[in-house]
C-alpha positions as CSV (number, residue, x, y, z in Angstrom):
1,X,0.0,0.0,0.0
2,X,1.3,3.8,-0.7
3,X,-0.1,6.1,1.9
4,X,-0.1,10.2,0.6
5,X,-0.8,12.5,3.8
6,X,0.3,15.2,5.6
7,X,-1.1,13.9,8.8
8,X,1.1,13.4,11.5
9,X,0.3,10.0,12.4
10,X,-1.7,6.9,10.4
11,X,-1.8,3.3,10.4
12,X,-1.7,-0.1,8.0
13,X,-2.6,-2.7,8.4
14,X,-1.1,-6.3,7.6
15,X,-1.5,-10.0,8.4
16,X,0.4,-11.9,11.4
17,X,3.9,-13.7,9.7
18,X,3.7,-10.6,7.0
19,X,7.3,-9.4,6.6
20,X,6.4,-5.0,5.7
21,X,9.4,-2.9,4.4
22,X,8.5,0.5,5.2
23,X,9.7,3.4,3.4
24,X,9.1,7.4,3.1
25,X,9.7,10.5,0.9
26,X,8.2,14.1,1.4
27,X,8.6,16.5,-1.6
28,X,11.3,19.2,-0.7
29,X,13.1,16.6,1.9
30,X,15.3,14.6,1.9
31,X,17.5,12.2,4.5
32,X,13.6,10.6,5.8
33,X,14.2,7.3,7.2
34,X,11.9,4.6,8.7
35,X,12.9,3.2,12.1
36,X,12.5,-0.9,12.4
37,X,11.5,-1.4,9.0
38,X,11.2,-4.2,7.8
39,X,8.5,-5.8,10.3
40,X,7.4,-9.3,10.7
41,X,4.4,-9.0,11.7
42,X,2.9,-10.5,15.0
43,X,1.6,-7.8,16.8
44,X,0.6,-4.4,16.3
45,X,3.9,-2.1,15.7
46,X,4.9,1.4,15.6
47,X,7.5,2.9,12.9
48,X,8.6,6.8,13.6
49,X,9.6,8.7,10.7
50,X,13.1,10.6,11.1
51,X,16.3,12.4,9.9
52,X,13.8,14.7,7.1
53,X,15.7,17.7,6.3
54,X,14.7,20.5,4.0
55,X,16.7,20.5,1.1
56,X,18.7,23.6,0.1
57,X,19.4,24.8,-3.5
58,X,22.4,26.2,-5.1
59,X,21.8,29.6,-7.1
60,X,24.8,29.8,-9.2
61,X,25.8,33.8,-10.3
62,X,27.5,34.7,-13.3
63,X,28.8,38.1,-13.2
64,X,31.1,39.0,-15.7
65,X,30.0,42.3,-15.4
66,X,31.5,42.2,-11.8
67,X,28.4,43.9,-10.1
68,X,27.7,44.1,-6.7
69,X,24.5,41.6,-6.4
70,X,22.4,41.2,-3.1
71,X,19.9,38.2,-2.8
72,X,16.7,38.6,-0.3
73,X,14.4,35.4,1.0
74,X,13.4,34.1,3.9
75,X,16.3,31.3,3.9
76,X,18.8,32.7,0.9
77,X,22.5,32.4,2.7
78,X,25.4,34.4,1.2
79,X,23.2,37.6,1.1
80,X,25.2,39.7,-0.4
81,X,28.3,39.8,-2.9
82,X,30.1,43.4,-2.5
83,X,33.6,41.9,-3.6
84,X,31.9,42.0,-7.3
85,X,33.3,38.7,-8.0
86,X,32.6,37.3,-11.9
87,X,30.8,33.7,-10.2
88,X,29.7,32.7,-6.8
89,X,27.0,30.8,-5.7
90,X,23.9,31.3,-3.2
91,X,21.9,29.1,-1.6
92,X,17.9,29.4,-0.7
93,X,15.8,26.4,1.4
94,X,13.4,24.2,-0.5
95,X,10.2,26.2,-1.7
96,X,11.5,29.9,-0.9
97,X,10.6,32.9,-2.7
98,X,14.0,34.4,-3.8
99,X,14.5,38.0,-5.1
100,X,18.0,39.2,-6.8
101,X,19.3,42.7,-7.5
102,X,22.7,43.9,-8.6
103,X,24.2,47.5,-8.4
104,X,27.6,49.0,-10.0
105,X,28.9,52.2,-9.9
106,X,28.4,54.5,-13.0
107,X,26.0,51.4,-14.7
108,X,22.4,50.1,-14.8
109,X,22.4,46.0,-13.9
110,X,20.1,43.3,-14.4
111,X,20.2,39.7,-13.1
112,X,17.7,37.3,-15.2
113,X,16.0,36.0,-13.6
114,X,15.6,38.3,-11.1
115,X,13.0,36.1,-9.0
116,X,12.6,33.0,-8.1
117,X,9.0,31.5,-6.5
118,X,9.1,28.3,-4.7
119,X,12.9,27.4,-5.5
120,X,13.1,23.7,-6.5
121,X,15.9,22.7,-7.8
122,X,19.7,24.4,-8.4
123,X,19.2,27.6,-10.6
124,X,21.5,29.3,-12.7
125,X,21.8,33.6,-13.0
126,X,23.0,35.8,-14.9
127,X,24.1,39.3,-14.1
128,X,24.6,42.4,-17.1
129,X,25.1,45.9,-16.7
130,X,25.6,49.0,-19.0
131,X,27.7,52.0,-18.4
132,X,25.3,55.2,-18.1
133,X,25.7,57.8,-20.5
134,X,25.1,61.5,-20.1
135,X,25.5,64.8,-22.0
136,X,27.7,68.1,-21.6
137,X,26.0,71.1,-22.7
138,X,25.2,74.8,-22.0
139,X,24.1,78.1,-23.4
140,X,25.9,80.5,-25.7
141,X,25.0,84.4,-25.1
142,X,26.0,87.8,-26.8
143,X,26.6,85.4,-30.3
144,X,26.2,88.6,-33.5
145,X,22.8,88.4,-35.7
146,X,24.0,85.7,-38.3
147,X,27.2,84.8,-36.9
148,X,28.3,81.4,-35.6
149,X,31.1,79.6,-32.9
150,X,32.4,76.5,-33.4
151,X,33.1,74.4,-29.7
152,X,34.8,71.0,-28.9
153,X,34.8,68.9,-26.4
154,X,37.7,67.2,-25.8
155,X,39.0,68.3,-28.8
156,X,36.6,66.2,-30.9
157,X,32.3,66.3,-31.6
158,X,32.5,70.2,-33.2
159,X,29.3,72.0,-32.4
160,X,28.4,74.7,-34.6
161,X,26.1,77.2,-32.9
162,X,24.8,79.9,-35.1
163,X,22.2,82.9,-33.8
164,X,19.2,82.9,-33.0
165,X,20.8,79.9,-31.5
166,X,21.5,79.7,-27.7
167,X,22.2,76.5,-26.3
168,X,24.5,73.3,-27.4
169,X,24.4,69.6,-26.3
170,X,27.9,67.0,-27.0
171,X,27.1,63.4,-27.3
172,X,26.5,62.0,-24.9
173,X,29.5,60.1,-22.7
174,X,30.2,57.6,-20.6
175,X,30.0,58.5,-16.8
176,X,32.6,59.2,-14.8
177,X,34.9,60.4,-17.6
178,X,36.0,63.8,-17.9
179,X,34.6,66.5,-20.5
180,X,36.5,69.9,-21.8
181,X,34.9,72.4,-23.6
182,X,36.6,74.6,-25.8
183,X,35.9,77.1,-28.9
184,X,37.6,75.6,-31.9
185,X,36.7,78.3,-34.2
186,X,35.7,82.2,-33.1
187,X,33.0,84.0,-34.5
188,X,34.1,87.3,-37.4
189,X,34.4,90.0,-35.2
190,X,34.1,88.5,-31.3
191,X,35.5,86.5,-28.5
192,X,34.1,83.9,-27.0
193,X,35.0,82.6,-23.8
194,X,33.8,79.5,-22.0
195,X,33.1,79.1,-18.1
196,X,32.2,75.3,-16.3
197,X,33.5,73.8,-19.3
198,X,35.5,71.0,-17.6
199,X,35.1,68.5,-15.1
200,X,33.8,64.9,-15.0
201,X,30.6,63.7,-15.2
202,X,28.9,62.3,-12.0
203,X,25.2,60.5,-12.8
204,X,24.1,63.5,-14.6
205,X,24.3,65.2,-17.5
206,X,26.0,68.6,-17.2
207,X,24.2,71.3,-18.6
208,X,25.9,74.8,-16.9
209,X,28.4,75.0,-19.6
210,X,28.2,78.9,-20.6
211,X,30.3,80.4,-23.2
212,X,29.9,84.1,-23.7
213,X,30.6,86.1,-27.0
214,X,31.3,89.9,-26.6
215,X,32.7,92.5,-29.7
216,X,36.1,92.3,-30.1
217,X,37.9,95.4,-30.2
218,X,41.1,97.1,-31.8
219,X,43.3,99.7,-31.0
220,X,43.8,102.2,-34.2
């Protein structure tokens, strides 16, 4: 006979001289063993179930991208992984609910899958992240009717600004690298100078570059 239940006690029954092997599994378990089975039977008996333990799953991380990845559930070990290695492993009890993020500096990050409901079984993840971008840019006052300025930044991606013009935006850039900006080629007549034109970008894009034009003058 197979007996499904969840109860904590039940019986069989068999007939005297019977010799019953006994034996016992419980999805999620593992280690379950039957005390003084086999019977021969000759009177009434009594088996006690033992040595279930809930089995634990291996969550194995692949992080090339060398993100910082955290892990959140009830039983998930290893919580987090600041050292940003490229694989590791977690591990999460039979039928948890298991959530995973990652974070790195200067990048957005993904781990797929991200969750995992009712783990059952060793999982595999995988963790990817792309550098954030952001532009320089800025205003350009006191430019002549018709006339136009030339800027760089780092010494490459000319902008040509021409009035009624008054603003200018670089491609954008990776963060945490640095940006210069610079007049390549002056307006017929005027000066331009640039203020806030360098630094490096920090999660935002920078958009206080100003570059001022005024009348040149000569001395006759």
């Amino acid at each position: 006979n197979t007996v499904t239940t969840n109860a904590g006690s039940y019986s069989l029954s068999a007939k005297y001289g019977d010799v019953v092997t006994l034996t016992v599994s419980k999805t999620g378990y593992s280690g379950c063993v039957i005390a003084a089975s086999p019977i021969t039977v000759s009177s009434d008996a009594t088996a006690n179930v033992s040595g279930c333990t809930l089995n634990t799953y291996t969550i194995a991380v692949t992080n090339t991208a060398g993100a910082a990845v955290t892990i959140t559930g009830s039983t998930a070990t290893n919580a987090t992984n600041p050292n940003s290695a490229t694989s590791f492993n977690f591990s999460a009890k039979h039928g948890d609910n298991v959530s995973l993020s990652a974070t790195k500096t200067g990048n957005t990050c993904s781990v797929t899958p991200s969750t995992i409901s009712a783990i059952a079984a060793n999982t595999s993840v995988t963790v990817s992240c792309s550098t954030n971008t952001f532009t320089v840019g800025g205003t350009v006052s006191g430019l002549g009717s018709g006339k136009s300025v030339v800027l760089q930044n780092n010494g490459a991606n000319s902008q040509t600004v021409t009035n009624p013009a008054t603003s200018f935006s670089f491609p954008a850039q990776n963060d945490g690298t640095t940006y210069n900006v610079s007049v390549l080629t002056q307006p017929v007549g005027q000066t331009c100078l640039v203020t806030n034109g360098s630094g490096t970008l920090a999660g935002a894009n920078v958009t206080n570059v100003s570059v001022t034009c005024t009348d040149t003058t000569y001395t006759v």
